[in-house]
C-alpha positions in Angstrom: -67.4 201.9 -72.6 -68.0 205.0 -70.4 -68.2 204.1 -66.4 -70.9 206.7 -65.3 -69.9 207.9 -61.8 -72.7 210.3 -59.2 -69.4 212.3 -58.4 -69.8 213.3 -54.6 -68.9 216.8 -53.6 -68.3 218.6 -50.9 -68.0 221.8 -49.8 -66.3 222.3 -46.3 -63.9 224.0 -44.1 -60.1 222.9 -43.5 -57.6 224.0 -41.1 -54.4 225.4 -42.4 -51.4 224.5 -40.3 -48.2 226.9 -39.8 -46.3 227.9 -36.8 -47.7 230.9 -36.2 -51.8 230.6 -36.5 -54.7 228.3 -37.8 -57.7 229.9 -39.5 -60.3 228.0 -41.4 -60.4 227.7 -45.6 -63.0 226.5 -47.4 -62.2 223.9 -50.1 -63.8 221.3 -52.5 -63.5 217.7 -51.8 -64.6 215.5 -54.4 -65.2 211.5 -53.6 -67.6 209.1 -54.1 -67.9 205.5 -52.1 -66.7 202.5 -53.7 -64.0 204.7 -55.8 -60.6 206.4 -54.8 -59.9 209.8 -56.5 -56.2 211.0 -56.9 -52.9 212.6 -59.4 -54.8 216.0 -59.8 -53.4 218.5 -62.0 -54.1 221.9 -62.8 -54.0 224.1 -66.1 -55.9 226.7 -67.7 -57.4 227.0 -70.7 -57.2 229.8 -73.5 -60.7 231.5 -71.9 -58.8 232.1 -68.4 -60.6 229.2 -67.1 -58.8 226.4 -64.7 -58.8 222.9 -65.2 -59.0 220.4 -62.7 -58.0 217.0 -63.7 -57.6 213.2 -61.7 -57.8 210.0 -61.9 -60.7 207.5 -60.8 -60.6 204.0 -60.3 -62.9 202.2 -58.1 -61.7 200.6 -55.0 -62.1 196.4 -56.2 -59.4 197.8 -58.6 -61.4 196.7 -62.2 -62.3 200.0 -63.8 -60.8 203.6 -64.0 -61.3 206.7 -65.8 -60.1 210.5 -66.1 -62.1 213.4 -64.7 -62.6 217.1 -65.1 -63.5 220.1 -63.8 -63.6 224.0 -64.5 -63.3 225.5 -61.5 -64.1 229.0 -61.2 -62.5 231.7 -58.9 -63.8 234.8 -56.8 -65.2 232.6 -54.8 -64.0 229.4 -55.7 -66.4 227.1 -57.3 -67.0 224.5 -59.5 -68.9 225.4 -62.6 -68.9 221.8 -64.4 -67.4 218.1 -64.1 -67.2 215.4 -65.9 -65.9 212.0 -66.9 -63.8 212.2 -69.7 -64.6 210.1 -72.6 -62.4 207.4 -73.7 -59.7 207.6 -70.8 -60.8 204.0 -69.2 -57.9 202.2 -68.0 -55.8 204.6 -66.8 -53.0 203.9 -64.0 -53.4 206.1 -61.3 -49.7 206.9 -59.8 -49.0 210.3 -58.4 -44.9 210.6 -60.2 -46.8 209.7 -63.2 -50.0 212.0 -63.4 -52.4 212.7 -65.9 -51.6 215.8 -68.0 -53.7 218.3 -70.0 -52.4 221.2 -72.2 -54.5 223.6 -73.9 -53.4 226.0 -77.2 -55.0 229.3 -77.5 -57.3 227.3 -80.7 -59.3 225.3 -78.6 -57.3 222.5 -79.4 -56.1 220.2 -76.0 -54.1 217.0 -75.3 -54.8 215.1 -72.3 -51.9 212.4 -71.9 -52.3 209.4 -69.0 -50.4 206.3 -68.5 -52.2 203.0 -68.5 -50.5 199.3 -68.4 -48.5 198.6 -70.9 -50.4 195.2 -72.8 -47.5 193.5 -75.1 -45.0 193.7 -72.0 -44.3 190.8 -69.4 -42.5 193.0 -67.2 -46.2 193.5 -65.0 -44.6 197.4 -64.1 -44.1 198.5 -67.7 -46.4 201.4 -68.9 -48.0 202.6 -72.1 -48.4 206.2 -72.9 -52.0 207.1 -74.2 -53.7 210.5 -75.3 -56.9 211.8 -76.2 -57.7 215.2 -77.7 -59.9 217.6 -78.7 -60.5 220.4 -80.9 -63.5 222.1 -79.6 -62.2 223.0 -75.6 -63.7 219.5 -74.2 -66.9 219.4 -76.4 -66.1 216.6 -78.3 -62.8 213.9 -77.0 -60.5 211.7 -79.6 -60.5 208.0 -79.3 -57.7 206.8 -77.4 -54.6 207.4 -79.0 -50.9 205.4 -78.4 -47.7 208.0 -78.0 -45.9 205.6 -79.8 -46.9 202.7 -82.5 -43.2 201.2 -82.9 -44.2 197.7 -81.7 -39.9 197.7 -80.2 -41.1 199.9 -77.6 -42.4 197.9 -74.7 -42.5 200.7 -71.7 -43.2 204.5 -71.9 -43.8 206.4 -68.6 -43.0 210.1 -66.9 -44.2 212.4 -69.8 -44.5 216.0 -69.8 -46.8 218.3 -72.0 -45.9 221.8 -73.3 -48.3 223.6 -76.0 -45.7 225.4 -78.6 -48.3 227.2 -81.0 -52.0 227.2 -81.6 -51.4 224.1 -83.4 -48.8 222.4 -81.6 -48.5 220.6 -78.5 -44.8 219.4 -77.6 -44.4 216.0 -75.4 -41.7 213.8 -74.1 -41.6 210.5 -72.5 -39.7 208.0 -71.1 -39.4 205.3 -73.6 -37.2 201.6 -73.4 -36.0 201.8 -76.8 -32.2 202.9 -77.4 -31.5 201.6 -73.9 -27.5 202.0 -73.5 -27.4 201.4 -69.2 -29.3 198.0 -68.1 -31.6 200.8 -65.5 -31.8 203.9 -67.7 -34.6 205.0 -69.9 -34.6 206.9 -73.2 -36.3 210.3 -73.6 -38.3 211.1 -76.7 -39.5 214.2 -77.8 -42.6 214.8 -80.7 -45.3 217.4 -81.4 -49.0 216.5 -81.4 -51.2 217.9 -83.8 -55.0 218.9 -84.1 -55.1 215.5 -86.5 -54.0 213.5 -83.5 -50.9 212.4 -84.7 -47.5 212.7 -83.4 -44.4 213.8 -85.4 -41.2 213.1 -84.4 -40.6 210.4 -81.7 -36.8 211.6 -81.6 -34.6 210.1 -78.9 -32.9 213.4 -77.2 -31.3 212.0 -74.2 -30.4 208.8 -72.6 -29.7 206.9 -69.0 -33.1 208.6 -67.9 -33.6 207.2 -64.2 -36.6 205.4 -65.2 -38.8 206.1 -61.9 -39.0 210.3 -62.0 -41.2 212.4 -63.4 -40.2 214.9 -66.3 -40.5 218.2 -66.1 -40.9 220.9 -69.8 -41.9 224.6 -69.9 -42.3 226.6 -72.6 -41.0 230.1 -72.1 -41.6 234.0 -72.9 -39.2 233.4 -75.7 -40.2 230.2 -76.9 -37.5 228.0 -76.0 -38.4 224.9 -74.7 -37.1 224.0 -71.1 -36.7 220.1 -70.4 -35.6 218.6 -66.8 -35.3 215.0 -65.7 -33.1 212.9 -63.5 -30.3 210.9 -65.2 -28.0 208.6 -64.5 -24.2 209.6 -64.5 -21.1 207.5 -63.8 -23.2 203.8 -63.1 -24.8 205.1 -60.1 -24.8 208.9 -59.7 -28.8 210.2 -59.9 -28.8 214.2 -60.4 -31.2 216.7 -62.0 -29.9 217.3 -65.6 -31.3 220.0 -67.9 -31.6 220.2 -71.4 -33.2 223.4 -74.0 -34.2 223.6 -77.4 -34.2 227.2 -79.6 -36.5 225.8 -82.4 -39.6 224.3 -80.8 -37.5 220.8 -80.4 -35.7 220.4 -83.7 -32.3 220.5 -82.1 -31.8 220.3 -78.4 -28.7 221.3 -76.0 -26.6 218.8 -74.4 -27.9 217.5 -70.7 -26.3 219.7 -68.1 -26.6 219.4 -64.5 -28.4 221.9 -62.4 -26.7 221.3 -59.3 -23.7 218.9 -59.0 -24.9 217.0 -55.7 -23.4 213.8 -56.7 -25.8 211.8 -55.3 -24.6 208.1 -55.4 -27.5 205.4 -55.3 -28.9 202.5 -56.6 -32.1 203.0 -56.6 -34.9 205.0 -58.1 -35.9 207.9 -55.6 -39.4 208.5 -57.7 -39.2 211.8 -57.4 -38.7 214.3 -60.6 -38.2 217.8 -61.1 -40.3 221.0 -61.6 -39.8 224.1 -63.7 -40.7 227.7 -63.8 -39.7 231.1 -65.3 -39.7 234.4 -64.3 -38.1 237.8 -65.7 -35.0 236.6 -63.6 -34.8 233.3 -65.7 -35.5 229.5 -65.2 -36.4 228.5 -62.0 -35.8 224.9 -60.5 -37.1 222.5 -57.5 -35.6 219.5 -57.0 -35.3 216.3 -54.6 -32.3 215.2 -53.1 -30.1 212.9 -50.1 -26.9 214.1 -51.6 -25.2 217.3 -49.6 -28.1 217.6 -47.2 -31.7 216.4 -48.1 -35.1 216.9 -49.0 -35.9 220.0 -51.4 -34.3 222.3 -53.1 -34.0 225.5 -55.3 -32.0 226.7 -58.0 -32.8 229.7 -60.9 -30.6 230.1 -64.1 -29.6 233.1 -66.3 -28.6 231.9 -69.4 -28.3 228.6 -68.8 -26.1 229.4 -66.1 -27.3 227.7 -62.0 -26.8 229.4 -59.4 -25.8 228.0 -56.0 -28.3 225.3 -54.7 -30.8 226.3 -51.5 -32.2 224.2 -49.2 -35.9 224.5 -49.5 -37.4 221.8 -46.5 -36.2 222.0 -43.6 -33.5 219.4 -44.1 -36.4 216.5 -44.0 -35.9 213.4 -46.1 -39.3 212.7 -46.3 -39.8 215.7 -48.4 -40.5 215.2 -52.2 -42.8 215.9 -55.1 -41.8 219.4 -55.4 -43.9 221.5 -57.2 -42.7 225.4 -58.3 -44.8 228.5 -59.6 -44.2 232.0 -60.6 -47.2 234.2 -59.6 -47.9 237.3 -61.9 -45.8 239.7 -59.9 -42.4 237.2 -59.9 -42.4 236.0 -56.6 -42.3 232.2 -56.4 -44.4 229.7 -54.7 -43.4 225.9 -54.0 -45.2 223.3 -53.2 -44.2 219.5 -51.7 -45.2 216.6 -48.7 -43.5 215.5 -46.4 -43.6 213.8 -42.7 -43.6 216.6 -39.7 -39.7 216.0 -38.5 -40.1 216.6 -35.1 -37.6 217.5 -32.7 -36.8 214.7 -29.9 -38.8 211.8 -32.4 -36.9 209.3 -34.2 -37.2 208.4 -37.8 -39.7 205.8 -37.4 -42.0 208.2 -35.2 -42.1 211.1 -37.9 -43.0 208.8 -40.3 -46.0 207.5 -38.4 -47.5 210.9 -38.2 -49.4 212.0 -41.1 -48.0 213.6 -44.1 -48.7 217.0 -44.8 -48.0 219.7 -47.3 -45.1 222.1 -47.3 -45.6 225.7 -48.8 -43.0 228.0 -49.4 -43.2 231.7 -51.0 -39.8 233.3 -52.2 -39.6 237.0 -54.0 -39.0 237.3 -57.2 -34.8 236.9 -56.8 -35.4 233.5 -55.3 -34.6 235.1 -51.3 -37.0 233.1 -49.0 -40.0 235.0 -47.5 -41.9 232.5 -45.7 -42.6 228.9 -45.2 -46.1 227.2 -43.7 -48.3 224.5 -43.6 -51.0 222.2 -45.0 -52.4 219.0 -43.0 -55.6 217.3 -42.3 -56.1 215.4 -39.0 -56.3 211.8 -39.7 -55.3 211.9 -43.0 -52.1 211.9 -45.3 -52.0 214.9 -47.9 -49.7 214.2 -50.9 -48.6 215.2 -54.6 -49.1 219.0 -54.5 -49.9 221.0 -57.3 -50.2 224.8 -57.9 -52.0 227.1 -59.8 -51.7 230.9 -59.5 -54.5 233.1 -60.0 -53.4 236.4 -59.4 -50.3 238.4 -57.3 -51.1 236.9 -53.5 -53.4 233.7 -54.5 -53.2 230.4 -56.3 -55.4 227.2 -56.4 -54.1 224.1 -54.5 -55.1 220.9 -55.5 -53.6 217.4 -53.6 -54.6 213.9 -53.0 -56.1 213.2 -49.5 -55.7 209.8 -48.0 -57.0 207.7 -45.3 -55.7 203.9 -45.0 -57.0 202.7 -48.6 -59.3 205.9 -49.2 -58.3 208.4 -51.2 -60.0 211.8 -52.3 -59.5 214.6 -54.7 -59.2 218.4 -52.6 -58.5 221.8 -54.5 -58.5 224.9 -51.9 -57.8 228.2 -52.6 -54.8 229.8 -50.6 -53.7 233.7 -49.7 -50.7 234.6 -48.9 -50.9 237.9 -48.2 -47.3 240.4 -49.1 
């Protein structure tokens, strides 16, 4: 059964914070009472237009559903929105988003977690998609990522279209297990007939709390990123790559050796992009510093890790993304770490959104600003649009409320 929601929207202005001026945006909010809206995420489709997608689920916590909306740029606008059919019972969680990708065919996979049903451990997940071959005329049933009735929690996939006909996903998956806290990562291919092909374990010891990162590059291969677990407790960013759309994959390698030596999850995954200077990398961290940073790669090759936040600990959910022209834009929250405050003070200021623009080389350029009095701004994500703008979209909350905003920003040279 579809939950029918009169979708409030609104149109208003926002002030961008950085340490050198404020001037007003405009932006679109969208929230309606009695429901929380959050986990956008942003894509395109094979007509140029972008895709705006969250999660719903109303505020006594009984009923939820997936949203979209093309947005329009040059002015920014919202051209249509709508509930997407057959995506009740998703689990908002901001690590785990909702993800859509689109082939140039029309045909589109939109993956969401929801709670996993034959599980008694009440945190396990289930991995669900629906698709479509028409652009978002017409939506699938809901469809599992995985049947084998052994698998009992999936969680922290990443979508990647490979051809007109193929869409590539992995997933976190509780089969294969060989560390008591590690997850296995599958890999398969969705096809315009719904079904998945595959379900190939490619790596193990997954940390089973971060998101997954894939891209798809100018050459075809297929990127893949995650967190694993090395030596019982070591949790560092490990990198994988496959020359032939995922039949054979390169062993994990680390991106950065940070050694970072914990026993706990730090729920917070990497991000990928590519540029004509090669893979590009963001990453979380307490190991050798902390907070964000960057990396690129030629050949499979890191260089040298840079600190990205200013050595904040709070920072996570890092977000990266090549605009047309090379340079690099990422994206993150954080708490303001204010000089003079203690720990406990930063964190009881609101968090806010860190932007960051590097050239093409990976040199830093500039750093600034997002943040809303009274509220907390969290889980980032980017779009770009052209050479010196890209779409922002980010969950905005206040206490137990929670809304949807997608902004357009300028950056200027």
């Amino acid at each position: 059964m579809t939950h029918k929601i009169n979708l409030g929207m609104v149109l208003f202005f926002l002030l961008w914070s950085s340490c050198r001026t404020q001037q007003p945006e405009v932006a679109y909010v969208f929230q309606q009472p009695g429901w929380n809206f959050s986990c956008p995420s942003l894509t395109s489709d094979h007509q140029g237009h972008v895709l705006l997608t969250w999660a719903a689920m109303d505020t006594a916590g009984n009923r939820s559903q997936l949203w979209m909306a093309r947005i329009g740029v040059h002015p920014l606008r919202v051209m249509e929105k709508f509930a997407v059919p057959h995506t009740e019972g998703v689990y908002p969680h901001g690590e785990n988003l909702p993800k859509l990708a689109c082939t140039n065919s029309g045909f589109w996979v939109l993956a969401f977690g929801t709670p996993a049903l034959r599980s008694s451990n009440p945190y396990a997940g289930e991995v669900k998609y629906v698709y479509t071959t028409d652009a978002g005329k017409h939506w699938s049933a809901p469809m599992p990522c995985v049947t084998d009735t052994s698998s009992h929690d999936q969680r922290y996939f990443s979508l990647a279209p490979i051809s007109a006909q193929e869409i590539a996903i992995v997933w976190m998956d509780d089969r294969l297990k060989v560390h008591p806290e590690g997850s296995t990562l599958f890999f398969g291919i969705v096809h315009p007939d719904g079904k998945i092909t595959g379900d190939t374990p490619i790596a193990y010891n997954l940390c089973p709390c971060c998101r997954t990162a894939m891209l798809i590059d100018s050459q075809q291969v297929l990127h893949v990123a995650f967190r694993q677990i090395l030596s019982d407790s070591i949790r560092d960013i490990v990198y994988m790559a496959s020359f032939d759309h995922g039949q054979h994959f390169t062993r994990p390698k680390r991106i950065s050796a940070d050694n970072w030596a914990i026993h706990a999850c730090p729920h917070s995954g990497p991000s990928l992009a590519e540029n004509a200077q090669g893979l590009q990398v963001v990453w979380y961290t307490l190991a050798q510093g902390r907070g964000i940073f960057y990396t690129h790669a030629a050949r499979r090759q890191f260089a040298p890790r840079q600190q990205v936040s200013d050595f904040n600990a709070s920072a996570k959910h890092a977000q990266i993304q090549t605009l047309p022209d090379g340079r690099l834009v990422i994206a993150w929250d954080e708490y303001p770490s204010v000089n003079g405050q203690n720990q406990q003070q930063a964190i009881a200021a609101h968090q806010r959104i860190g932007l960051q623009l590097r050239t093409a080389e990976g040199k830093w350029l500039k750093t600034w600003y997002v943040s809303e009095r009274g509220y907390d701004v969290q889980y980032p994500v980017l779009y770009p649009i052209g050479n010196n703008q890209l779409i922002l979209a980010y969950t905005r909350q206040q206490g137990r409320d929670a809304a949807v905003v997608c902004r357009m920003v300028t950056m200027g040279h």
